[in-house]
N, CA and C atoms of all chains as a GROMACS GRO file, in nm:
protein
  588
    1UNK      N    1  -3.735  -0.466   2.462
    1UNK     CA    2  -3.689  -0.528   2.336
    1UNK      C    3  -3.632  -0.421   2.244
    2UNK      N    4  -3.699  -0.327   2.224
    2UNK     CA    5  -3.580  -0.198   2.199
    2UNK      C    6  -3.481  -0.165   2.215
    3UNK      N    7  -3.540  -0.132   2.393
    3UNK     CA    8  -3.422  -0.051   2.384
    3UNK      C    9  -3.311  -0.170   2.416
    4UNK      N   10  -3.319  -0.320   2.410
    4UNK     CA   11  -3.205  -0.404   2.375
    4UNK      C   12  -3.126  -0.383   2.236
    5UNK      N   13  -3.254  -0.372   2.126
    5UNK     CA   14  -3.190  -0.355   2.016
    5UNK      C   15  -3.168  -0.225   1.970
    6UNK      N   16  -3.116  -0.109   2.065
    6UNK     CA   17  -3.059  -0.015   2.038
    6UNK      C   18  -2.915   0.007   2.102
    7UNK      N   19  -2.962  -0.069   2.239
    7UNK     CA   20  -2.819  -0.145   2.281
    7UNK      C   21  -2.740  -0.198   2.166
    8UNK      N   22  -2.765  -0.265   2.105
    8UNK     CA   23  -2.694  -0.363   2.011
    8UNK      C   24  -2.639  -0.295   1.900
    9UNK      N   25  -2.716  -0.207   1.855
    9UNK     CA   26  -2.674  -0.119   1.733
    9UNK      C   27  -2.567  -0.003   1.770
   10UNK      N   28  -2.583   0.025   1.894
   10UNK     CA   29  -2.491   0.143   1.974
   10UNK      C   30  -2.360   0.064   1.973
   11UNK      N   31  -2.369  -0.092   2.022
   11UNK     CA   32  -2.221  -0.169   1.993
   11UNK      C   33  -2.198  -0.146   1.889
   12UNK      N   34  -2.243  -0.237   1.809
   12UNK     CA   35  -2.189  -0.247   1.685
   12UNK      C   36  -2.178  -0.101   1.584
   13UNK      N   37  -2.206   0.036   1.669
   13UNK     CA   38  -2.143   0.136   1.632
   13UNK      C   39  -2.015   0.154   1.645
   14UNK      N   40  -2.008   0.171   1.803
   14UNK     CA   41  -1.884   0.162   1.855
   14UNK      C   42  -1.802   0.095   1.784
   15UNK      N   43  -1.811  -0.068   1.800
   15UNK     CA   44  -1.741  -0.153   1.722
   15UNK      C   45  -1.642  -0.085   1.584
   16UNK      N   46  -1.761  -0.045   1.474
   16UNK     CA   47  -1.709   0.025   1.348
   16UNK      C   48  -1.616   0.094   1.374
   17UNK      N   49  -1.668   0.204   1.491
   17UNK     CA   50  -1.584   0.327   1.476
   17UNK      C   51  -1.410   0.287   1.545
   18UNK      N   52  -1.405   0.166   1.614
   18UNK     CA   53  -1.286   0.174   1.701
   18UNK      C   54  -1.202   0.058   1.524
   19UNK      N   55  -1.278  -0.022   1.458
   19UNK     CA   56  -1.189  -0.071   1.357
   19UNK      C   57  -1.185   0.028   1.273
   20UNK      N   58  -1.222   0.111   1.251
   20UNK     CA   59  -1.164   0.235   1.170
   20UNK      C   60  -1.140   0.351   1.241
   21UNK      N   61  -1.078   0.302   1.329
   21UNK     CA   62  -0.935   0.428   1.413
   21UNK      C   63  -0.816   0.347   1.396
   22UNK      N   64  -0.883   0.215   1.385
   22UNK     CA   65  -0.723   0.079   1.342
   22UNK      C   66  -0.672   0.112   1.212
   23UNK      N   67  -0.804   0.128   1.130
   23UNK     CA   68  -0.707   0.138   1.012
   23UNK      C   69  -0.706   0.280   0.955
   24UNK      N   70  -0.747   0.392   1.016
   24UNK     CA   71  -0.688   0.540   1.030
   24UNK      C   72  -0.540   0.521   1.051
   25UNK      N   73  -0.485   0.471   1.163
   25UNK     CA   74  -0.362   0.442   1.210
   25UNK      C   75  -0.264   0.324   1.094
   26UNK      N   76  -0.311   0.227   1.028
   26UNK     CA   77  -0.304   0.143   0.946
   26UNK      C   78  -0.218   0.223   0.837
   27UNK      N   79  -0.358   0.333   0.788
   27UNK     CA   80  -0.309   0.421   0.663
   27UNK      C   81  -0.221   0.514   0.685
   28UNK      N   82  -0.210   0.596   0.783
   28UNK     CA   83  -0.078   0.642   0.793
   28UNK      C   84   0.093   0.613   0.776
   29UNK      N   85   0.050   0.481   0.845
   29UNK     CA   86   0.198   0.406   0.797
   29UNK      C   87   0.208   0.366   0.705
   30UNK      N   88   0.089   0.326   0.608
   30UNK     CA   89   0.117   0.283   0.444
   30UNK      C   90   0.158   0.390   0.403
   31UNK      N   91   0.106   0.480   0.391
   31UNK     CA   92   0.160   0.616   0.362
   31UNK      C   93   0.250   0.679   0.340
   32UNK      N   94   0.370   0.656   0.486
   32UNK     CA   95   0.461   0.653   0.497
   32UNK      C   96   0.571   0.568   0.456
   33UNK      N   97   0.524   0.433   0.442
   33UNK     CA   98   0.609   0.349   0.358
   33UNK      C   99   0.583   0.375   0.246
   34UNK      N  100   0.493   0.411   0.147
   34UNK     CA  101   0.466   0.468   0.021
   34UNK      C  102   0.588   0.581  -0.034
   35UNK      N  103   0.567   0.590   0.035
   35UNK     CA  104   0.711   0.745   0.048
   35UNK      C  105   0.829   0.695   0.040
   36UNK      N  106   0.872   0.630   0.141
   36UNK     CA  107   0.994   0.562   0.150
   36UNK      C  108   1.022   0.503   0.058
   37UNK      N  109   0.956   0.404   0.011
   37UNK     CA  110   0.978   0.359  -0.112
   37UNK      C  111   0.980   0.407  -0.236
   38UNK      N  112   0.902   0.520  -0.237
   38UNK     CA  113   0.935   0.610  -0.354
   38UNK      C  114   1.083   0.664  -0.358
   39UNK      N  115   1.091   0.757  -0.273
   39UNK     CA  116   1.248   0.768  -0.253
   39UNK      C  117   1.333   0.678  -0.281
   40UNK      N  118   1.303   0.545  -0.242
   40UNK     CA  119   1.421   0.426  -0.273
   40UNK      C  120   1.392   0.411  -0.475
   41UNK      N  121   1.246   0.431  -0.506
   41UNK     CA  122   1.297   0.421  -0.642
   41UNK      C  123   1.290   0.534  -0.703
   42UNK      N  124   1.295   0.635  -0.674
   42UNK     CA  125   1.354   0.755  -0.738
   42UNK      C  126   1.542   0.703  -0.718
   43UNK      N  127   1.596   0.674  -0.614
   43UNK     CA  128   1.736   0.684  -0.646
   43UNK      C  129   1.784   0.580  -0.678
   44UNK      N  130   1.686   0.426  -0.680
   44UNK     CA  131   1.756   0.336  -0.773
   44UNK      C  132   1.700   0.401  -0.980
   45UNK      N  133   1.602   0.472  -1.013
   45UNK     CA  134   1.620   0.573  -1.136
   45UNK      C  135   1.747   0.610  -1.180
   46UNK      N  136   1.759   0.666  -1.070
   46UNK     CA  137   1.900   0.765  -1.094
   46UNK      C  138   2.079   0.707  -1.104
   47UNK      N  139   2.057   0.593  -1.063
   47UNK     CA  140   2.130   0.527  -1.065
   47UNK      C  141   2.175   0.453  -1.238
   48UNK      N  142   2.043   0.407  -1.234
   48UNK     CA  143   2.095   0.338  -1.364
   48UNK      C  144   2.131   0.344  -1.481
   49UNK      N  145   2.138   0.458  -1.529
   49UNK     CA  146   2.243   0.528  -1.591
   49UNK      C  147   2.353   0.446  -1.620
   50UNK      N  148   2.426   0.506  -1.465
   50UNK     CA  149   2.585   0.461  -1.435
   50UNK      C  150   2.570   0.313  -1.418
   51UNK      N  151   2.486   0.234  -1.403
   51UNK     CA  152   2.454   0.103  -1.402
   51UNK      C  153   2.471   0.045  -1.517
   52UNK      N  154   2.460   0.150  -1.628
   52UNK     CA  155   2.426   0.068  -1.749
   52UNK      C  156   2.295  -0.011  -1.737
   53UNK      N  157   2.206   0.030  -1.675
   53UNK     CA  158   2.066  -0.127  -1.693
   53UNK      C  159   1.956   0.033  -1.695
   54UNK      N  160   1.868  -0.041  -1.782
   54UNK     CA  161   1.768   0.020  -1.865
   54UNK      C  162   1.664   0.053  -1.721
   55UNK      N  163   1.578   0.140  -1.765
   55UNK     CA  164   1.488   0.165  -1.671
   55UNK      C  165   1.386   0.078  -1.647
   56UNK      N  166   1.339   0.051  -1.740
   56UNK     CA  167   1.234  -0.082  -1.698
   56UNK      C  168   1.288  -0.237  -1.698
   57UNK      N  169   1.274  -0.278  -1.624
   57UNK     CA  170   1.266  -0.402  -1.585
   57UNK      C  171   1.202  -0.514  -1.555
   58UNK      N  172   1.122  -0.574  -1.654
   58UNK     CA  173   1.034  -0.716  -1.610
   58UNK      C  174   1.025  -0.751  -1.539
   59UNK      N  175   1.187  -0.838  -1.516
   59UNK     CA  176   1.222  -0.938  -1.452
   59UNK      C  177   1.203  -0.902  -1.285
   60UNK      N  178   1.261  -0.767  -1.264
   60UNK     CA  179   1.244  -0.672  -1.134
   60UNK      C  180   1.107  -0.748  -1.090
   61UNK      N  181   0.986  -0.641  -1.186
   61UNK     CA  182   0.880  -0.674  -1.131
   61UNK      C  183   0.814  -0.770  -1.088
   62UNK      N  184   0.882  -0.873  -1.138
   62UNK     CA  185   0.780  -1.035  -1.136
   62UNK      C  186   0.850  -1.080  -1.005
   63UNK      N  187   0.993  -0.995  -1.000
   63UNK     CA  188   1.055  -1.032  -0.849
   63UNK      C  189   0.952  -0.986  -0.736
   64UNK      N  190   0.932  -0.888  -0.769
   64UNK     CA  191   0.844  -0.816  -0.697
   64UNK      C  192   0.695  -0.868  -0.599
   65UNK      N  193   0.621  -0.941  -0.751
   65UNK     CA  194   0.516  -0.992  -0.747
   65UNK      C  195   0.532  -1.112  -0.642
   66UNK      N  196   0.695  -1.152  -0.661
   66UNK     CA  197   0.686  -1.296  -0.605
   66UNK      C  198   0.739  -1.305  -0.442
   67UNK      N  199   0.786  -1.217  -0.427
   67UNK     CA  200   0.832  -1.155  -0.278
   67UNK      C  201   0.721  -1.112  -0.226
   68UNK      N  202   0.624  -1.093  -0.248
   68UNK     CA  203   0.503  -0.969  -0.213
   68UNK      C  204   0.392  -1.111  -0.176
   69UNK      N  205   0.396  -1.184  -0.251
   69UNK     CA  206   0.343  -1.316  -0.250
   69UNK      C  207   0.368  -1.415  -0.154
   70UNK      N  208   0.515  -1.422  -0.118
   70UNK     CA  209   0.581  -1.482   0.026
   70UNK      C  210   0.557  -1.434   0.115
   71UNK      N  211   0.561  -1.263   0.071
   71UNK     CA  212   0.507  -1.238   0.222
   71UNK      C  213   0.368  -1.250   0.313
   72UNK      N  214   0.275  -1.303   0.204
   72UNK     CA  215   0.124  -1.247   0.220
   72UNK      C  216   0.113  -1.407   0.326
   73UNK      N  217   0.028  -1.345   0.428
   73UNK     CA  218  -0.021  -1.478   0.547
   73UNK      C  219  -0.171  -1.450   0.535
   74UNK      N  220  -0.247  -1.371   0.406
   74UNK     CA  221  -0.363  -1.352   0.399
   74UNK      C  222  -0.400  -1.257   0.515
   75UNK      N  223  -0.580  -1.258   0.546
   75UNK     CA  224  -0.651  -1.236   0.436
   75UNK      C  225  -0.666  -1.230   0.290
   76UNK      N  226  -0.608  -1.121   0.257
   76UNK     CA  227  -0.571  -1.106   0.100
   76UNK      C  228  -0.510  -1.208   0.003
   77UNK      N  229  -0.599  -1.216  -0.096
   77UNK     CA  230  -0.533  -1.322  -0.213
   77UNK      C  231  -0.409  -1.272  -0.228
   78UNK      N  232  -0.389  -1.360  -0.293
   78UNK     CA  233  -0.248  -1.291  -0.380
   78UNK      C  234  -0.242  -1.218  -0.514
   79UNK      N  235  -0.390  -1.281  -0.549
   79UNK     CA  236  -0.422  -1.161  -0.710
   79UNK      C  237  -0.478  -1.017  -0.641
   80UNK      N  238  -0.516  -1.032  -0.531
   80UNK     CA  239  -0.546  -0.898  -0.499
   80UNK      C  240  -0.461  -0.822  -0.442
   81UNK      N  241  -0.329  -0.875  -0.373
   81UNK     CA  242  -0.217  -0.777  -0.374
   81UNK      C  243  -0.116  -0.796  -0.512
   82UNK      N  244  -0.129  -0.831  -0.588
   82UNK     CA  245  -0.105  -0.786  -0.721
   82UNK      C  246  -0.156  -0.712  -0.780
   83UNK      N  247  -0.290  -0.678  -0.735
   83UNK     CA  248  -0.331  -0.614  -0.811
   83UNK      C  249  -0.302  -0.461  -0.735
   84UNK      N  250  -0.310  -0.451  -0.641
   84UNK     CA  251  -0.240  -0.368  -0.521
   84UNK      C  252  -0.122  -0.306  -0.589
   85UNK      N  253  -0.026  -0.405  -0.595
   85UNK     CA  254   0.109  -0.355  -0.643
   85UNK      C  255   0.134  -0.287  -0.787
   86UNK      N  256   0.068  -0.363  -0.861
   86UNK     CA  257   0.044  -0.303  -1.042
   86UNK      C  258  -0.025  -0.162  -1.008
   87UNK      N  259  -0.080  -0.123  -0.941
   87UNK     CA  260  -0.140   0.057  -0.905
   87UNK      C  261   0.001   0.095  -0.816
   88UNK      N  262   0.089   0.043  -0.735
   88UNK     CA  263   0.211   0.150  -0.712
   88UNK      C  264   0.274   0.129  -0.776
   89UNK      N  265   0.336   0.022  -0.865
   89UNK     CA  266   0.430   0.020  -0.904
   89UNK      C  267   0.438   0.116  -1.072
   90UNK      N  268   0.309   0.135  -1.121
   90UNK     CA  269   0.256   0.248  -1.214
   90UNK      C  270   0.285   0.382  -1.134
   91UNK      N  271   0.239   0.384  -1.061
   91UNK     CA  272   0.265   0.528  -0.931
   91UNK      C  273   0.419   0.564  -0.949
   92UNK      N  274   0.485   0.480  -0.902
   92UNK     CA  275   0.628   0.476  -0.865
   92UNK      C  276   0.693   0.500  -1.035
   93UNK      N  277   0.664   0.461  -1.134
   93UNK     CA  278   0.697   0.464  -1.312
   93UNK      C  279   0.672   0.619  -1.330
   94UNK      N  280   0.546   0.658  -1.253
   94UNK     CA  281   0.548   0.780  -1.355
   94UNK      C  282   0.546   0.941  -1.292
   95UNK      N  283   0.610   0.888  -1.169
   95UNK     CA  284   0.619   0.988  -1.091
   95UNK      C  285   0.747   1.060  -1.130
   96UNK      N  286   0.785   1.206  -1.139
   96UNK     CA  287   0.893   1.253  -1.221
   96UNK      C  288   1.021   1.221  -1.094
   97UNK      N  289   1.138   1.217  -1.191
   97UNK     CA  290   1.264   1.225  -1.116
   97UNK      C  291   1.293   1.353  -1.025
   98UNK      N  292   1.334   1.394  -0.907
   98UNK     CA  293   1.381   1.469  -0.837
   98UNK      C  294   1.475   1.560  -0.876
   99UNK      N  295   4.133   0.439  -1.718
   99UNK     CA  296   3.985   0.515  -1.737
   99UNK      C  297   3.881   0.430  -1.752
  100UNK      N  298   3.929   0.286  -1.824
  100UNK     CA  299   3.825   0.181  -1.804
  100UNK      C  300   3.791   0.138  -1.694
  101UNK      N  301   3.916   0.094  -1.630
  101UNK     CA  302   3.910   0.081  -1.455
  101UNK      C  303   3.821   0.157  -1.390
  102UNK      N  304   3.833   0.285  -1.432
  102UNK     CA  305   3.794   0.374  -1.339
  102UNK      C  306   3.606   0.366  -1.380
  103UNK      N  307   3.574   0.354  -1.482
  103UNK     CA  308   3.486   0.349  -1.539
  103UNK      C  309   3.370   0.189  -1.511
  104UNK      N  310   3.447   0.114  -1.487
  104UNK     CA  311   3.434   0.016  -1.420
  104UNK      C  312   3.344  -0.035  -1.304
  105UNK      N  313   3.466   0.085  -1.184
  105UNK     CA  314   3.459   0.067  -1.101
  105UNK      C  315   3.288   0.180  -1.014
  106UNK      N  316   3.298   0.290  -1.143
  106UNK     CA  317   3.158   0.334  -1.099
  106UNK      C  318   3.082   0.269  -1.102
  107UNK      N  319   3.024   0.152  -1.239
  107UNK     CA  320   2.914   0.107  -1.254
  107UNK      C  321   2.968   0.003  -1.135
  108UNK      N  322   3.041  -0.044  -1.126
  108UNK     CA  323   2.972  -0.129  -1.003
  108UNK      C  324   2.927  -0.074  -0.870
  109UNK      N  325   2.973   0.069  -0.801
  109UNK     CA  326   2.895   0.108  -0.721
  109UNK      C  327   2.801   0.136  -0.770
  110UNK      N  328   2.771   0.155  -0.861
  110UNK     CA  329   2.626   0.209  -0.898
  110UNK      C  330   2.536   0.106  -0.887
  111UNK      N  331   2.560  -0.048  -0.952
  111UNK     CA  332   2.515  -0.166  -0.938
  111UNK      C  333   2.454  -0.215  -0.809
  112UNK      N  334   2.596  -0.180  -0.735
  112UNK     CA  335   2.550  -0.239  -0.539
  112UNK      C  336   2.509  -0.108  -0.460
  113UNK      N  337   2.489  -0.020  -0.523
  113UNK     CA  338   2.353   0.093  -0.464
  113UNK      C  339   2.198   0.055  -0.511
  114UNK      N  340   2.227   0.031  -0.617
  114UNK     CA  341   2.101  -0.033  -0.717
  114UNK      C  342   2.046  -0.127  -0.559
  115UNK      N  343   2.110  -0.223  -0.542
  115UNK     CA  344   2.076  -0.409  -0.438
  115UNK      C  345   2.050  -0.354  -0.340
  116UNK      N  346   2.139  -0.225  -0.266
  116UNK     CA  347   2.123  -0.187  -0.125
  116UNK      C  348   1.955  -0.100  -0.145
  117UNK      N  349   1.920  -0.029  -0.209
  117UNK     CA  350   1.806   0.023  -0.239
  117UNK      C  351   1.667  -0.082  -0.239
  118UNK      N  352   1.746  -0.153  -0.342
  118UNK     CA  353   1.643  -0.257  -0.304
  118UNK      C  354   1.598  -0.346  -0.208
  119UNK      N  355   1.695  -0.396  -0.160
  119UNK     CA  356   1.707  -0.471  -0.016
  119UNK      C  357   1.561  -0.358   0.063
  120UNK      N  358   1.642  -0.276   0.049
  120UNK     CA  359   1.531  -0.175   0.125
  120UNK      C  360   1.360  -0.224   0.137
  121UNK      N  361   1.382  -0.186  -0.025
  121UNK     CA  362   1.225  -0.189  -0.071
  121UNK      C  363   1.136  -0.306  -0.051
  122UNK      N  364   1.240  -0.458  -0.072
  122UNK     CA  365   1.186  -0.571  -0.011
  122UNK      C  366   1.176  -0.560   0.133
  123UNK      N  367   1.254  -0.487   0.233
  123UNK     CA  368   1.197  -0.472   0.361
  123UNK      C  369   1.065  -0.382   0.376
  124UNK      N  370   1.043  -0.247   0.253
  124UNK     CA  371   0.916  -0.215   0.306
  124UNK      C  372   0.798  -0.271   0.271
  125UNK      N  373   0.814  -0.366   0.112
  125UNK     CA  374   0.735  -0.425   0.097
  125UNK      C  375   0.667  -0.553   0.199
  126UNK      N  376   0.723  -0.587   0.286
  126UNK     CA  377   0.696  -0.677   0.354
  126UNK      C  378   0.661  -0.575   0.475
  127UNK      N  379   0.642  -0.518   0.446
  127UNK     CA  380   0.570  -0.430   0.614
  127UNK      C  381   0.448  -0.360   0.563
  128UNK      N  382   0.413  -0.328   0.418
  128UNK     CA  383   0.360  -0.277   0.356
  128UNK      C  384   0.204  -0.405   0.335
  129UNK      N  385   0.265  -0.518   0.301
  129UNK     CA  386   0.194  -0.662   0.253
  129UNK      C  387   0.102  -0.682   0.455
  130UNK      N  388   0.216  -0.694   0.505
  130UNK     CA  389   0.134  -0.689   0.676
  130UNK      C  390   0.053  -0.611   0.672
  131UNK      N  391   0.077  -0.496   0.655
  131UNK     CA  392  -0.019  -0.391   0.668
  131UNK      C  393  -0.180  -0.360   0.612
  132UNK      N  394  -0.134  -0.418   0.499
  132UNK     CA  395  -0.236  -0.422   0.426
  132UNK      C  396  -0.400  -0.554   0.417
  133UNK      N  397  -0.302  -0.647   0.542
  133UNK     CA  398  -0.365  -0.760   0.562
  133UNK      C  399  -0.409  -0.731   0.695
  134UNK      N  400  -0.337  -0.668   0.734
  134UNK     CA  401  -0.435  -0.618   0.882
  134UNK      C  402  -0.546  -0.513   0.898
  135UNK      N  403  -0.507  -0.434   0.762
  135UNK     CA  404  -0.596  -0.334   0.736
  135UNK      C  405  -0.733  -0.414   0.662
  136UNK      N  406  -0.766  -0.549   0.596
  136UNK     CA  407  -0.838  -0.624   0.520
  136UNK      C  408  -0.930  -0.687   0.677
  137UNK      N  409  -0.851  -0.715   0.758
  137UNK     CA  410  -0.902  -0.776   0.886
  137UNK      C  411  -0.989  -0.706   0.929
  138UNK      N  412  -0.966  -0.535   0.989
  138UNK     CA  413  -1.035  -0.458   1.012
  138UNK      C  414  -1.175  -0.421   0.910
  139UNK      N  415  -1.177  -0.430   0.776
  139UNK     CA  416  -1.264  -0.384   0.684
  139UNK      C  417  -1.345  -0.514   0.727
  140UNK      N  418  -1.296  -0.620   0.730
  140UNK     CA  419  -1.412  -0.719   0.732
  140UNK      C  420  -1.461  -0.727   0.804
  141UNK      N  421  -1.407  -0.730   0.948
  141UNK     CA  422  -1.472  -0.685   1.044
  141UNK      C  423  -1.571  -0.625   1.050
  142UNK      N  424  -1.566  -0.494   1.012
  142UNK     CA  425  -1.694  -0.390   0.986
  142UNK      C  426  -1.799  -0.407   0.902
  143UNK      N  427  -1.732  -0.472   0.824
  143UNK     CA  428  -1.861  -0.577   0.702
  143UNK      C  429  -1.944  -0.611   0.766
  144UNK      N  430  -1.882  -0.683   0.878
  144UNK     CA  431  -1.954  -0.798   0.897
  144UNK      C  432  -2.036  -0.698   1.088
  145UNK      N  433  -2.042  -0.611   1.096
  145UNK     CA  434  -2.126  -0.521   1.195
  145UNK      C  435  -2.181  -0.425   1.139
  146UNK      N  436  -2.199  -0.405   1.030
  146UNK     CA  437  -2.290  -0.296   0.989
  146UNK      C  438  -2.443  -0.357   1.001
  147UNK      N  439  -2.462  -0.449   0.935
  147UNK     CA  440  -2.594  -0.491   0.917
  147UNK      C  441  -2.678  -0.459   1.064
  148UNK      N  442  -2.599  -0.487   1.209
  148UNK     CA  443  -2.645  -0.432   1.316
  148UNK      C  444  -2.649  -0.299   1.388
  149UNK      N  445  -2.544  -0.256   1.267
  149UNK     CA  446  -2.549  -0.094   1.301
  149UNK      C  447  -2.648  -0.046   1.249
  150UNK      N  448  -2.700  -0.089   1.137
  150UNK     CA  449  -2.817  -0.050   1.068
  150UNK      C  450  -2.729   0.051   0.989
  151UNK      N  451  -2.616  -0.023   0.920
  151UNK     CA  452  -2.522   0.128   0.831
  151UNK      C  453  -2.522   0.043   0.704
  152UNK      N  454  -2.536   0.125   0.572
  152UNK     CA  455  -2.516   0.031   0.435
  152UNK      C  456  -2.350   0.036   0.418
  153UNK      N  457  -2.374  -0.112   0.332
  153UNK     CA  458  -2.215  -0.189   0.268
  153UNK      C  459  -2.154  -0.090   0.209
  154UNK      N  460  -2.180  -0.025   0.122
  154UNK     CA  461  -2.084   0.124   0.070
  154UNK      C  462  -2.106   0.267   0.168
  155UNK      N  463  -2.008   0.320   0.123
  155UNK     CA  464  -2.040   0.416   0.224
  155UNK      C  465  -1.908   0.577   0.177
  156UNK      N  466  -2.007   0.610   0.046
  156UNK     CA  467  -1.920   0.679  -0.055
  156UNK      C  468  -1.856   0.808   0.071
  157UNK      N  469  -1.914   0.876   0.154
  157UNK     CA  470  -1.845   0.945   0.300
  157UNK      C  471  -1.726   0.902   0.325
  158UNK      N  472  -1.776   0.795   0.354
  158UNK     CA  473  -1.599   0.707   0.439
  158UNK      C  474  -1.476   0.720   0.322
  159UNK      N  475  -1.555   0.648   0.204
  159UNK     CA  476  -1.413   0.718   0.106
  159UNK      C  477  -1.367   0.811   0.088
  160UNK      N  478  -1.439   0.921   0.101
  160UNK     CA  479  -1.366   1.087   0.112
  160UNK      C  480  -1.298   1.087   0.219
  161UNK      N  481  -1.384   1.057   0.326
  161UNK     CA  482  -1.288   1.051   0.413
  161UNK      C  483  -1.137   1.029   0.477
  162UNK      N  484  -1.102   0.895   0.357
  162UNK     CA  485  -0.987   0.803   0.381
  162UNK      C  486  -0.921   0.889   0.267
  163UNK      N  487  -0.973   0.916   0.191
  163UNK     CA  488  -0.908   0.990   0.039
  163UNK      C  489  -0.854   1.157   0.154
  164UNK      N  490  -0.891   1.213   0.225
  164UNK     CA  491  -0.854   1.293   0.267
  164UNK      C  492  -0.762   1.280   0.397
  165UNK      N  493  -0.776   1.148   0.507
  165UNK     CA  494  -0.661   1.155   0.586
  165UNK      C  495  -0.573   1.148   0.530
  166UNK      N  496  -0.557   1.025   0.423
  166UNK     CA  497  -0.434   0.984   0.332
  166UNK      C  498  -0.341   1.120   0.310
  167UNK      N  499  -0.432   1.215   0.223
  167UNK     CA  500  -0.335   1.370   0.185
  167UNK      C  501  -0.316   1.403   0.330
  168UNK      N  502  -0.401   1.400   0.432
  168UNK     CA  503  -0.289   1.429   0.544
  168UNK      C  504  -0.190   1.412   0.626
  169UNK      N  505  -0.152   1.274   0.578
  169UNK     CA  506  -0.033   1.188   0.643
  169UNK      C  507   0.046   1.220   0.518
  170UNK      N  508   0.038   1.260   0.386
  170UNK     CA  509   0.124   1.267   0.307
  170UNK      C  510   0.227   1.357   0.332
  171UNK      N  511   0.345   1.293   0.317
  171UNK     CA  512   0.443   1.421   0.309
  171UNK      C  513   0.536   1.422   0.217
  172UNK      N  514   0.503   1.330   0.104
  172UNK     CA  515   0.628   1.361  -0.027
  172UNK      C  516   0.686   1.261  -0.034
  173UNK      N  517   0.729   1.203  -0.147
  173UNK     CA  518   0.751   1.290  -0.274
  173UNK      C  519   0.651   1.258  -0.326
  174UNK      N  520   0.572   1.165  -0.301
  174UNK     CA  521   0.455   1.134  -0.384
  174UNK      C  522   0.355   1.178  -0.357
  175UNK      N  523   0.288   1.240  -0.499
  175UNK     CA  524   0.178   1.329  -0.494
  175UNK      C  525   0.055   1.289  -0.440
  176UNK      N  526  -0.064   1.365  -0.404
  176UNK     CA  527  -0.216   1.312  -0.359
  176UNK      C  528  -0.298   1.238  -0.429
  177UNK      N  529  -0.225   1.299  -0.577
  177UNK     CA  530  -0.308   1.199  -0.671
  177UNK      C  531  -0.258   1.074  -0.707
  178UNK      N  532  -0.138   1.037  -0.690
  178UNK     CA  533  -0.082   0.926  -0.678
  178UNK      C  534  -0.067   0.862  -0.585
  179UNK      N  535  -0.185   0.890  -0.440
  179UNK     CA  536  -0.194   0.801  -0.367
  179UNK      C  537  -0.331   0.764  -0.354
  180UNK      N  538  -0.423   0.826  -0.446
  180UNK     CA  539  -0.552   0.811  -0.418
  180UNK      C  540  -0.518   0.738  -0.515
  181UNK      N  541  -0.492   0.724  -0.632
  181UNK     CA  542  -0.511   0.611  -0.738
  181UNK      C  543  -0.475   0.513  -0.645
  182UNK      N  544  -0.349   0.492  -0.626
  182UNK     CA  545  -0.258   0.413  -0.505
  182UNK      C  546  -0.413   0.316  -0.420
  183UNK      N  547  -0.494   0.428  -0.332
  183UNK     CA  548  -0.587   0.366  -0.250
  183UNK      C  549  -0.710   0.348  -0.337
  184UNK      N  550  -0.753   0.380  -0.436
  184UNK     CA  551  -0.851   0.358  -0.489
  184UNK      C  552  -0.818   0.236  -0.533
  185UNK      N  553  -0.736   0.118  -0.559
  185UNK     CA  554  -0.683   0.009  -0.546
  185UNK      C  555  -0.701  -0.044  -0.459
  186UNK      N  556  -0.658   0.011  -0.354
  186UNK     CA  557  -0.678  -0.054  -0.211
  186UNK      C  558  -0.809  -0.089  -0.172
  187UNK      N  559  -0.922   0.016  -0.191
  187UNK     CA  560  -1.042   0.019  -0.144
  187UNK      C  561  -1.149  -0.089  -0.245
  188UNK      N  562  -1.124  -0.066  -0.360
  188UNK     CA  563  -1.132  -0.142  -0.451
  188UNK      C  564  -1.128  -0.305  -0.406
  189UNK      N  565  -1.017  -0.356  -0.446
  189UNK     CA  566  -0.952  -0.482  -0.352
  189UNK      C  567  -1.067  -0.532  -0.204
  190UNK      N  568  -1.058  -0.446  -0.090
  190UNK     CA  569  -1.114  -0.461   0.012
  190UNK      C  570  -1.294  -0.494  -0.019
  191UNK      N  571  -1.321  -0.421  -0.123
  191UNK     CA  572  -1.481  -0.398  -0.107
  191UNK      C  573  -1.511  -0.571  -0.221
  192UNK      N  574  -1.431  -0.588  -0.284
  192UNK     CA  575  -1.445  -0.732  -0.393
  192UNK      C  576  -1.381  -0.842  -0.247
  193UNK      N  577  -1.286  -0.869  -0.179
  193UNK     CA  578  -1.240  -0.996  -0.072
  193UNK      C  579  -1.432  -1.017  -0.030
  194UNK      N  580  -1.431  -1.157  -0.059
  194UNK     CA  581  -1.549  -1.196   0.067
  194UNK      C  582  -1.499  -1.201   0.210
  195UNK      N  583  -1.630  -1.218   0.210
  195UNK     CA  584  -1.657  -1.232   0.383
  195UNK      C  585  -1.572  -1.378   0.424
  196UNK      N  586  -1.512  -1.346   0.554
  196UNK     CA  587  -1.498  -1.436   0.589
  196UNK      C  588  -1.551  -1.556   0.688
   0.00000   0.00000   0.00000
C-alpha cells in the first residue's frame, strides 16, 4: 500500500515535471513574440510623426482588446487576457524609442 | 511640396496598417499560447495534491522569472518582461480549476 502510493506520487511527479517542460517551451515563444511585437511598435512610434496621428491611441487599444478577445477559445477569460494585455501594452508605452 | 508632403504621410499611414497587421498576427499566436500555457498550469494544479507538492511554489517563480531573461533577446528589457509575466502568473494562479 505504500509503496503503491509512492508509485502514485512518483507519477504525478513526473506528470508536473513533463507539463512544465510544455510550458518552459510555451515561454520561450511568448518571449519571442514579445519582442517581435515590440519591434513592430517601436516602428509603428516612429512612424507617427510623419503620420500626423498622436502617439496614444484609445481607439487602437480597445481594437486590441477586441481582437485578443476573438481570438481567445479559452481556458482563459477574457478579463484575464485583458488583463494580460493592459501589463504589455504599458510595457510596450514605456519602453524607450530605438 | 504639398504633394510631396502628402504623399509621405500616406506611406507613413500604410506602414503604420502593415505593422499592425503584423501585431494582430502575433497577437493571435500570443492569445494561443497563452491558453495552452493555462492548460498546462491546470493541469499541474490539479496533480500536486498527489505529488504531495503545495499550490504556490515561490521556486518555480524564480525559476520562470529566470528562463524568461534567458530566452530574452531584445529590445525588451528583463524587467519588462517579468512585470509582463508577473501578469501572466498572476492570471494563471486566480483561473479556477477546471
Amino acid at each position: 500500500m505504500v509503496q503503491q502510493n509512492l508509485e502514485q506520487q512518483n507519477t504525478a511527479v513526473e506528470g508536473i515535471q513533463e507539463h512544465r517542460a510544455h510550458i518552459d517551451e510555451i515561454d520561450k515563444q511568448i518571449v519571442s513574440l514579445l519582442n517581435r511585437r515590440t519591434q513592430h511598435a517601436l516602428a509603428i512610434r516612429a512612424l507617427k510623426p510623419e503620420a500626423h496621428m498622436g502617439l496614444y491611441d484609445p481607439r487602437r487599444e480597445e481594437e486590441i482588446f477586441s481582437r485578443v478577445y476573438g481570438f481567445n477559445e479559452g481556458p482563459l477569460y477574457n478579463d484575464s487576457l485583458r488583463e494580460i494585455y493592459q501589463g504589455i501594452l504599458k510595457v510596450m508605452k514605456e519602453i524607450p524609442s530605438l
